[in-house]
C-alpha angles and dihedrals in degrees: 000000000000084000094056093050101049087051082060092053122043100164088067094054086056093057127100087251083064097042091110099047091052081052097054095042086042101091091037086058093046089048091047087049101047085039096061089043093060137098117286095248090050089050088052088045095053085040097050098051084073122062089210098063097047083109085063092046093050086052088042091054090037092063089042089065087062084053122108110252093244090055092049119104118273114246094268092077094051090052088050093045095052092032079059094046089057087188094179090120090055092227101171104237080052090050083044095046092047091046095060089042086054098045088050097051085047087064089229102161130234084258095068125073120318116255107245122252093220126037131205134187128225128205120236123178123239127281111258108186079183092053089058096056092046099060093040092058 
């Protein structure tokens, strides 16, 4: 609520009895402003480290497709962006979140299909070479 009301009265968060609050929001409003500043992969990376702004991070790397390949992260942030998702469990916002960073280091452009917003596994059984000759004899 107090929130609320001060976001109703901006005059009053800009008073003396304020003075602390502003200091304490002070370094959180300087992060948010050199954030959105920065480079797009930086951007993804500080995106990424919340799960509640993966919807941000899948924008962010949408609009990275558009991007001209020589504008587009070095591998090391892909490594650091799957290396954050961590989708060994397959939950399906993780497989979705891989699959636009993916699409992104393949250099496929926004043209090409839309990474999904969801993301699913299949289970495919293991390659047998073995398995080939036996049913061709």
């Amino acid at each position: 609520r107090a929130a609320l009301w001060l976001a109703a009265r901006p005059a009053a968060l800009a008073s003396k009895m304020c003075k602390q609050l502003r200091s304490a929001l002070h370094p959180l409003v300087e992060a948010r402003v050199r954030e959105e500043h920065a480079s797009p992969a930086f951007r993804v990376t500080c995106a990424l480290g919340q799960r509640s702004r993966w919807p941000e991070a899948l924008r962010l790397l949408a609009s990275l497709r558009c991007a001209e390949p020589q504008r587009r992260p070095k591998l090391g942030a892909y490594q650091r962006w799957v290396r954050e998702i961590n989708a060994a469990h397959g939950e399906p916002h993780e497989l979705a979140m891989l699959d636009a960073i993916m699409r992104v280091a393949a250099g496929f452009t926004a043209g090409t299909a839309p990474s999904p917003a969801e993301g699913s596994l299949h289970d495919v059984p293991p390659w047998r070479p073995d398995a080939a000759k036996e049913v061709a004899e």
